[in-house]
N, C-alpha and C positions, 0 to 999 in steps of 0.2 A: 091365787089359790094354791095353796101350798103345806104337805104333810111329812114329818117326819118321824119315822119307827122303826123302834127296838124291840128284836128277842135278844131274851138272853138267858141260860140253861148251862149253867156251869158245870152241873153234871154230865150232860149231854155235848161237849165243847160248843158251845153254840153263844157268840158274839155277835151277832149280826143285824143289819139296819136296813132299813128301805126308804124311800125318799120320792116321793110324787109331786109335778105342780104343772097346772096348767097354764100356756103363753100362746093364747091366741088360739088357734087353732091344733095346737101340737102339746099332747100329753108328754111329759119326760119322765123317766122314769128312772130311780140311781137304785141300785143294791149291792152288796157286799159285806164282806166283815169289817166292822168299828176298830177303824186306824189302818186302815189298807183301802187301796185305789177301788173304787167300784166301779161296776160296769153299768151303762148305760145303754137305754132303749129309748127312741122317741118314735111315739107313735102320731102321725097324721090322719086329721080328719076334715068334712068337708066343713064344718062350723066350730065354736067353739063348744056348743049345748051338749055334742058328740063326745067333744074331749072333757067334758067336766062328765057329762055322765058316765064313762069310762072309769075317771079319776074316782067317781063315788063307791062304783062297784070294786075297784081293785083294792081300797082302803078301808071296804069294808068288809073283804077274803082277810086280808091283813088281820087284823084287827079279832077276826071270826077266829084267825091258828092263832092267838094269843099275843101279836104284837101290840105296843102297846105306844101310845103317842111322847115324846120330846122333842128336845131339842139338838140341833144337829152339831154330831161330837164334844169337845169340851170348849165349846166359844163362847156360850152364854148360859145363865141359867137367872132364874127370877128368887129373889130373898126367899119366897114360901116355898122354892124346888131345897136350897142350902140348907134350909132349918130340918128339911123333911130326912137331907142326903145325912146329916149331922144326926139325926136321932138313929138312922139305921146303922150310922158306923158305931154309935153311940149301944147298939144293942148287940154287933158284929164284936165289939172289942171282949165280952169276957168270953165268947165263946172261944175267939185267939188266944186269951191270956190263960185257956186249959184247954186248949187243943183239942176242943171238941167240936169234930166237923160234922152234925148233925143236920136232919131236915131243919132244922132250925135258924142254923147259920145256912146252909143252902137258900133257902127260900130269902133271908135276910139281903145273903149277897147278892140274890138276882138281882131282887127288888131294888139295891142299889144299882148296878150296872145298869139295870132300864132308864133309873131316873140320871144317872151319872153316865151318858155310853162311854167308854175308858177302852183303849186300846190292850189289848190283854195276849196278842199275840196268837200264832195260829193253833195251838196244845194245851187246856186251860187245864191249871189242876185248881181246882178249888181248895186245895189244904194248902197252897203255893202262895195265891194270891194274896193273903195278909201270914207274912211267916212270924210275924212278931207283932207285940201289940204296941211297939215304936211304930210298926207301917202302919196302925189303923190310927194312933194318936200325931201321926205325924201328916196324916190326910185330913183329921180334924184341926189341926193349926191350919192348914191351908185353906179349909172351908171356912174358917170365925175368923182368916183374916179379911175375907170379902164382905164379912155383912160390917156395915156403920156401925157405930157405936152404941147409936138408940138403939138400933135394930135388936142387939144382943141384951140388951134390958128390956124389951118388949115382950111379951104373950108370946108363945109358940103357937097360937091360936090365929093370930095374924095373917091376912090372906096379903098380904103387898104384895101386889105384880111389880114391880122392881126390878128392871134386869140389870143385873151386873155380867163386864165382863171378866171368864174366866181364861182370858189369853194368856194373861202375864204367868199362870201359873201351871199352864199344860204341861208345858216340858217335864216342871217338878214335880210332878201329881202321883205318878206312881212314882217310888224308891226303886233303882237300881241294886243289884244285892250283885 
């Protein structure tokens, strides 16, 4: 039993993850900012019924402040997470291509960072993060080169749990400027 979740609040600098699973009798607990060391807590109980029901109440405080469920960093993600990450850069890019950082594009980029957690560093400036719309088109090459080749001819309707991984392209994921 095992949960992983994101805030994220680009206006608010707020990148940050949590991570629960139960092993036996010992709840663990990880949190910190997305792409920095987190800190851990394991909590001991006398059964395991203790440590899941534990585990159910903390992920559902989580969950109550607005975190919200994936997958942990950029290692994996399922063909229907990439299509979903590809439509939001796909709505993020004209906001870039006229520099217009409104609720619009805020809300946009969250919504990607929840479903993408992308190390962002400790100072987030939201007008920073896509300074050109080469870095938002240049994250969407790196997302359409993970889906197969049907996949990108198929319904954007498509639920395929499919997971690919996205190791090979962490390093390169965000541009260096």
């Amino acid at each position: 039993m095992e949960t992983y979740l994101v805030y994220a609040d680009a206006v608010n600098n707020s990148n940050k993850f949590w991570s629960a699973k139960v092993e036996g009798n010992n709840l663990i607990v990880q949190w910190g900012r997305v792409g920095y060391k987190s800190q851990t807590k394991t909590h001991n109980f006398n059964n395991p019924q203790q440590a899941i029901s534990k585990y159910n109440n903390l992920v559902f405080d989580k969950k109550s402040k607005g975190y919200q469920e994936t997958r942990p960093q950029v290692d994996s993600c399922s063909i229907g997470d990439i299509r979903r990450a590809l439509q939001i850069l796909n709505t993020l890019r004209p906001y870039v291509a006229t520099k217009n950082f409104n609720p619009g594009y805020i809300e946009s980029l969250n919504n990607y960072l929840k479903l993408v957690p992308t190390p962002l560093g400790m100072q987030i400036d939201p007008r920073t993060v896509y300074r050109t719309v080469e870095d938002v088109d240049h994250q969407i090459r790196l997302l359409n080169s993970l889906l197969p080749t049907e996949q990108l001819q198929q319904s954007i309707d498509d639920s395929s749990e499919k997971v690919v991984s996205l190791k090979s392209i962490s390093k390169n994921f965000w541009r260096v400027v």
